[in-house]
N, C-alpha and C positions, 0 to 999 in steps of 0.2 A: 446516223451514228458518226462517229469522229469528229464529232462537234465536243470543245472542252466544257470544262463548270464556269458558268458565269461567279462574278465576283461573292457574291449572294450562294452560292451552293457552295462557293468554297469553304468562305465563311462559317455558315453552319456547319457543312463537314468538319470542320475543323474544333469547333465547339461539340459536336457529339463526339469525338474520338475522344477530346478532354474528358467530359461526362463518362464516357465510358472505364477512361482509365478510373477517376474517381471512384467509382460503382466497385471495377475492380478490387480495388483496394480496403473497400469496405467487407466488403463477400469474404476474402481475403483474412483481414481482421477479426471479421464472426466467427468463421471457419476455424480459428485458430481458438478465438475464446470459448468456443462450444469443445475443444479438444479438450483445453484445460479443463474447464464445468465435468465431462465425463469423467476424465483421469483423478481428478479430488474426490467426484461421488462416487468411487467404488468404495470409498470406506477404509480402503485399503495403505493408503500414501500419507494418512496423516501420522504421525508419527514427534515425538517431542522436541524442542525446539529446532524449528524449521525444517524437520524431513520433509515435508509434504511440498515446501518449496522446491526442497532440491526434488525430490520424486517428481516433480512437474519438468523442473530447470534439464534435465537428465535424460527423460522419456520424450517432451519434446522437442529438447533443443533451443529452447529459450529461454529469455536472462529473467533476471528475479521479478527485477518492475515489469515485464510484461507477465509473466506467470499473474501479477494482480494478489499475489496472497500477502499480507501482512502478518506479524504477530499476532498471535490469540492474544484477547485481551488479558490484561493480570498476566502474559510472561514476563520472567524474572529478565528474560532474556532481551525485552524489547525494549529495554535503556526508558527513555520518555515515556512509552506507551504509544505512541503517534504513529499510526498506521503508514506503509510505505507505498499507500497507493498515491 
């Protein structure tokens, strides 16, 4: 023991910690988009123009573009039509 990493272990250590962070951040990202998916399918949050974003934006604490919800199609409310994802 007390022997260091050669250049070659550093290296890789160093590339999996990156990977790992990456991985992190994905899990991270699911994680959050499976919150949203359940808080919409309770049926509960949708509501006319844009309650269901805000009921998202509100309960989890995140902004509209990640929430991921656009306008229903055909609202009066969604200017172009052009979804905001």
């Amino acid at each position: 023991m007390g022997e260091g990493f050669t250049t070659a272990q550093a290296k890789r250590l160093k590339a999996l910690e990156r990977e790992n962070g990456q991985l992190r951040r994905v899990v991270a990202d699911l994680t959050l988009d499976k919150l949203i998916f359940e808080e919409t399918a309770t049926g509960t949050c949708w509501a006319p123009r844009g309650g269901a974003v805000a009921v998202v934006c509100e309960g989890l604490g995140v902004s509209e573009r990640r929430a991921g919800l656009g306008p229903a199609p055909g609202d009066p409310t969604a200017g172009d039509g052009a979804s905001a994802r």
